[in-house]
N, C-alpha and C positions, 0 to 999 in steps of 0.2 A: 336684740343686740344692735346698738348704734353703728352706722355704714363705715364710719370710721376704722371702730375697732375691728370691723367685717374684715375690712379691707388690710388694715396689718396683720391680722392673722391670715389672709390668705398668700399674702407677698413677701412679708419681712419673718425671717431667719424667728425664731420662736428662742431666742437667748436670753427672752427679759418675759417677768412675769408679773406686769403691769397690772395695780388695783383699775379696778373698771372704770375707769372715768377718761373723759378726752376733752381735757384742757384748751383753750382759742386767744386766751389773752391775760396778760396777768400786770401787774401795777403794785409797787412797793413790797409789803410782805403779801399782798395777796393775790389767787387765780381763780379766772372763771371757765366754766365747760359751755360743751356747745350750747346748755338749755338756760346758760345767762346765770347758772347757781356761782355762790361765791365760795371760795375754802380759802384758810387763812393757811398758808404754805410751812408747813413746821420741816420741810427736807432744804429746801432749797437746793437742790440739783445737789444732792452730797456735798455742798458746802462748796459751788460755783457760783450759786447767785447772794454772797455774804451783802453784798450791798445793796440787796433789794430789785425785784423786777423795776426795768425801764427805769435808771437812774436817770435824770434828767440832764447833768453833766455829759455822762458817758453816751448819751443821744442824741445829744447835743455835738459831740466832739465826732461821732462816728457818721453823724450826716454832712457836716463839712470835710473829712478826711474820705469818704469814699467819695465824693468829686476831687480831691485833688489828686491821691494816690495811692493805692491798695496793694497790687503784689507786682514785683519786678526780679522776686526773688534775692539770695546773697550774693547773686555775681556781681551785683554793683552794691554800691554804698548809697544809703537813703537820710534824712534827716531826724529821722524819727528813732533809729536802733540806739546809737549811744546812750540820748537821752535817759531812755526808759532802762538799760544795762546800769547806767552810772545811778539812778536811784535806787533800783533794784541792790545793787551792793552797798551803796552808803549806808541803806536802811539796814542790809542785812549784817552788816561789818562782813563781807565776802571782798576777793581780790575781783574778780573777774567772773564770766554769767556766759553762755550756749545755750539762746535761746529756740524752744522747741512748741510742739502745738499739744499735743496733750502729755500727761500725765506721765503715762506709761512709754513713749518718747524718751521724756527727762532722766526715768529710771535706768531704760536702755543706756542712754550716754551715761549717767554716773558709772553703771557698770563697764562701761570702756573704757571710762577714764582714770576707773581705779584700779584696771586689770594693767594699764599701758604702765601708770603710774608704779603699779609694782615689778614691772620688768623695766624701765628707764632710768627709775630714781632709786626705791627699796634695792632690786639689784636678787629679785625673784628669779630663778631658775624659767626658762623658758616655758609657757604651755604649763604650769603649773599652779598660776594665782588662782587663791583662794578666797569668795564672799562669803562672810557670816551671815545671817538671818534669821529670823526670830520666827520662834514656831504659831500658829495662827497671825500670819502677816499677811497684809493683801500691797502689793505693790504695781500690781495690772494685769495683763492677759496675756501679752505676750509669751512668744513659747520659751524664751532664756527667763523671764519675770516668775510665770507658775512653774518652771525647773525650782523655784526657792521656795514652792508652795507647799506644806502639810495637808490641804485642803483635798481629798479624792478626787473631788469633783472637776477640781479644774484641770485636773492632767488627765485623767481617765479617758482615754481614746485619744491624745496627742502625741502621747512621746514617739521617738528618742525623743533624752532630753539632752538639755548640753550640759557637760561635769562642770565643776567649778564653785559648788555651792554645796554649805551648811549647816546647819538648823542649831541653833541652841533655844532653851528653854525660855520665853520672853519671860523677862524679870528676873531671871536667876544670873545675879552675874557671876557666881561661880563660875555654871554652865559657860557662858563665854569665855572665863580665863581660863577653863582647860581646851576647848575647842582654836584657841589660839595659835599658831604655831609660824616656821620662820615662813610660809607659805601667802600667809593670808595679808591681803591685801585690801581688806576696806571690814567695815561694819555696818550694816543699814540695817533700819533701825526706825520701826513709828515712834514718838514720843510718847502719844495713846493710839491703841489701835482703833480705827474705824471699823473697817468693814469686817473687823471681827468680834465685834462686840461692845464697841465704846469701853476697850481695858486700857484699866489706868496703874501704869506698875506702879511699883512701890516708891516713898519716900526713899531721893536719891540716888537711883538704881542708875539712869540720865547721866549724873555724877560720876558715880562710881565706873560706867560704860566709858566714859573721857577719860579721865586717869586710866584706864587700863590699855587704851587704844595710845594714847600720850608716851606710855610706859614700853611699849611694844612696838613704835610705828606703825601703826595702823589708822588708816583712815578712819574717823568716823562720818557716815554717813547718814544724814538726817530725811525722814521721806516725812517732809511734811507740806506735802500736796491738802490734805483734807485738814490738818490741825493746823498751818499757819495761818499770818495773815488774820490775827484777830480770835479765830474761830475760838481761840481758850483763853483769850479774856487777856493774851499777849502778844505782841506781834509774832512772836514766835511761840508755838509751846515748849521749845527747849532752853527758853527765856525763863521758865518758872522756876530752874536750877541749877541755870545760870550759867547753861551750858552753852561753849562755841563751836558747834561741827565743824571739820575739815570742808566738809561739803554736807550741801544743802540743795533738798529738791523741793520748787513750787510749781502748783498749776492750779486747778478752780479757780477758786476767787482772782486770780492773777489778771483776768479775765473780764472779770467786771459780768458777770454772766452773761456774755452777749457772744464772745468766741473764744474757743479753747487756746490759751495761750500758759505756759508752759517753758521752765528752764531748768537748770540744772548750775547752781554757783558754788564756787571753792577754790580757795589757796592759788595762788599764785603759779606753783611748783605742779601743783596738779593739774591745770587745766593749759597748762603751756605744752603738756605731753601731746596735743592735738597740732597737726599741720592742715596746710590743705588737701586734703582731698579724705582727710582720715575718717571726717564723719560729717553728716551734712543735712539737709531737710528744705524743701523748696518754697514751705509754706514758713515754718520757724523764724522769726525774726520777722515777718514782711512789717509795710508801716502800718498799717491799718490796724495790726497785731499791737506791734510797740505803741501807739500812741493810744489804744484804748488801758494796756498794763500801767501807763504812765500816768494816767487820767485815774486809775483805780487806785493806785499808790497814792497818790498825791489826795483821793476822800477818804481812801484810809487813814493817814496823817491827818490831815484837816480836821474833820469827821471826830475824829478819836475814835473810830469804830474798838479797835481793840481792848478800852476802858470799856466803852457800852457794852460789849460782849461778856465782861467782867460782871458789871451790874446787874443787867437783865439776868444771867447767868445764875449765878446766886440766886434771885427771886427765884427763877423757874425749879432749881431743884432742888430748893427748899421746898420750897412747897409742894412737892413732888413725891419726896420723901415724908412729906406727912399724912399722906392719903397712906389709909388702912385698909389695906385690900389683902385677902392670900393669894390673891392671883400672883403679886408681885413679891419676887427673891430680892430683888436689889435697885436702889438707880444710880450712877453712877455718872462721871465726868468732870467735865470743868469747861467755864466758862459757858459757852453756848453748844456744847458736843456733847449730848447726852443720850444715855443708855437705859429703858424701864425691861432689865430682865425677869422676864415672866417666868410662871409654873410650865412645864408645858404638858405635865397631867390633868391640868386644869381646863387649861387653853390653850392657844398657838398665838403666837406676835399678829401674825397673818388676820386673824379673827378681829383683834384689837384693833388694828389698821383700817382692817373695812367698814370697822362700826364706827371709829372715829372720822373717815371717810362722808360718809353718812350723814353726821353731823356738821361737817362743814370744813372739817381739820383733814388736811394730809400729809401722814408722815409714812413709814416704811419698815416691815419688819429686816433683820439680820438673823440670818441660821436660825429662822425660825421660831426663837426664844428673846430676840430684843426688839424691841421697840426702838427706835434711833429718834432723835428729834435734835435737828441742827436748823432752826429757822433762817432767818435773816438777821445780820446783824443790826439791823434796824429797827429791830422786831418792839413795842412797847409793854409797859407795865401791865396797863390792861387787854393788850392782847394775850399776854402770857396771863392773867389771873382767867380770860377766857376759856383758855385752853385747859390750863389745868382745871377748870370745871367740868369742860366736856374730857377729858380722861379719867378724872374722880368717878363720874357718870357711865361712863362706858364700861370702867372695873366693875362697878356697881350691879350694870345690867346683865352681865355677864356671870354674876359669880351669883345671882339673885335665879338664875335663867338653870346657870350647874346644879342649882342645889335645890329645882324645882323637879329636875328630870331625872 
């Protein structure tokens, strides 16, 4: 066992269950381990490093901004926050932006914001607003976040929880218009779920969810931490139907993959329900933050990352879906967010992972039965015809291996 992993397994909390390899350095789409081996990065940190390890811009911008100025906190006012707010919303068509450090942060405030927003504005009975959310959703760890969770595992040994949340069926918008009522004060909502499987509701569903929240005052609330920003081949993926959330949450990519940078924007009427002292964060907003979000915006734009993500997108699961294996039930996605759900009579996601490991690719199982592949949005033609050779090859060996034994 390498000293490395010796050493987080005897120190660090055992919450992650890390393929065996210990990474030292990595460069555009790809990383190498301590023994100098290369892998071409088909995760990209859950879709935090969309712009590729060690952008040259963003390392550029962060070696002269940590000599000038890094954290002083919001108690003063810095050069660098408006900036990166006012691109942030122009891009997004958002009023206004509460910038935060990761992910599960942002979720937190939208949830304040839409619980305040229904007793200020809606005109909600006290201690009684209510969130919808969609069953298999991952929206972070925190203990109010997995309160909205179906998933066992992540509330098992935490609660209490806190009341306040509801589950409808994801993709069924029935299931939401009865779940509906004069109580409920927001809707959140992935556009495709990630960490539950790379699922892609149905034609419209996005649609149909706005008109019914429009129809009812209701907040809709967009968590698109892992799918904005390119990841489905649009700057937004609720851009694909043409949808405008009340509110909108980003983090990863927002980042530039170098720091967790993280906000939460919406409606004018919504995020004005905040005073001082209502909710806050010491790191959120610092410059060092804003001016690398700003610097990632601005090669998103540039770049056209969100077109490339389109292109490559296509090629990859196309050809994806032409590999003839039984191991695989389905593959699934859009843009560069994609899903190979396996047998898992067969085999396990896990197995797939290690083997493609092995060969030089690293990507990551999901519950066990999906395969995830969100590379870099920089990723090329013949990297992806790469890949998809070594995973043609790996079903291959695998299913060659099952039906020897």
């Amino acid at each position: 066992m390498s000293d490395s992993i010796d050493l987080e397994a005897r120190y660090c909390a055992q919450n992650y269950h890390p393929l065996p390899v210990v990474l030292t350095r990595a460069e555009g789409a790809y990383v190498w381990d301590e023994a100098g081996k290369k892998y071409l990065d088909m995760m990209s940190a859950y879709s935090a490093v969309s712009h590729g390890h060690g952008h040259a811009r963003l390392v550029k911008l962060v070696q002269e901004q940590v000599e000038r100025l890094n954290i002083v906190s919001r108690a003063f006012y810095t050069d660098k926050l408006g900036p990166f707010l006012e691109k942030a919303c122009t891009l997004t068509g958002q009023d206004m932006a509460l910038p935060m450090n990761t992910g599960s942060e942002a979720v937190e405030t939208a949830i304040k914001a839409a619980r305040k927003w229904a007793y200020t504005v809606k005109g909600v009975a006290a201690d009684k607003a209510e969130i919808i959310a969609c069953t298999g959703n991952f929206h972070g760890r925190t203990i109010a976040i997995v309160a909205m969770s179906d998933e066992p595992q992540y509330q098992y040994g935490f609660g209490p929880f806190p009341p306040g949340f509801r589950l409808v069926e994801y993709g069924d918008i029935k299931s939401l218009e009865a779940a509906i009522n004069e109580n409920t004060a927001a809707f959140l909502v992935e556009p495709i779920q990630g960490e539950g499987g790379i699922i892609v509701p149905p034609p419209g569903y996005l649609k149909a969810a706005e008109e019914l929240c429009r129809k009812h005052k209701v907040l809709l609330i967009a968590d698109e931490i892992q799918t904005g920003l390119g990841r489905t081949g649009s700057l937004l993926a609720c851009e694909h139907e043409d949808v405008h959330p009340d509110g909108l949450i980003l983090g990863k990519a927002l980042g530039g993959g170098i720091l967790p940078v993280s906000m939460f924007l919406s409606r004018r009427d919504v995020m004005e329900v905040f005073t001082p002292g209502d909710h806050g964060s010491t790191f959120g907003g610092n410059p060092l933050a804003a001016a690398i979000g700003l610097e990632a915006l601005n090669i998103l734009v540039e770049d056209d990352l969100p077109a490339r993500s389109a292109r490559m997108g296509d090629r990859l699961i196309n050809a994806l879906r032409e590999i003839d294996s039984p191991l695989v039930r389905e593959v699934r996605g859009r843009g560069l967010f994609i899903g190979i759900e396996t047998d898992p009579t067969m085999c396990s996601a896990r197995e797939i992972c290690e083997a493609l490991m092995d060969r030089g690719l690293l990507c990551k199982e999901t519950h066990a039965t999906v395969v995830r592949l969100a590379p870099p949005l920089i990723i090329d033609e013949t990297e992806i015809e790469w890949a998809v050779a070594q995973i043609r090859d790996v079903l291959s060996e695998i299913d060659t291996q099952r039906l020897a034994s």
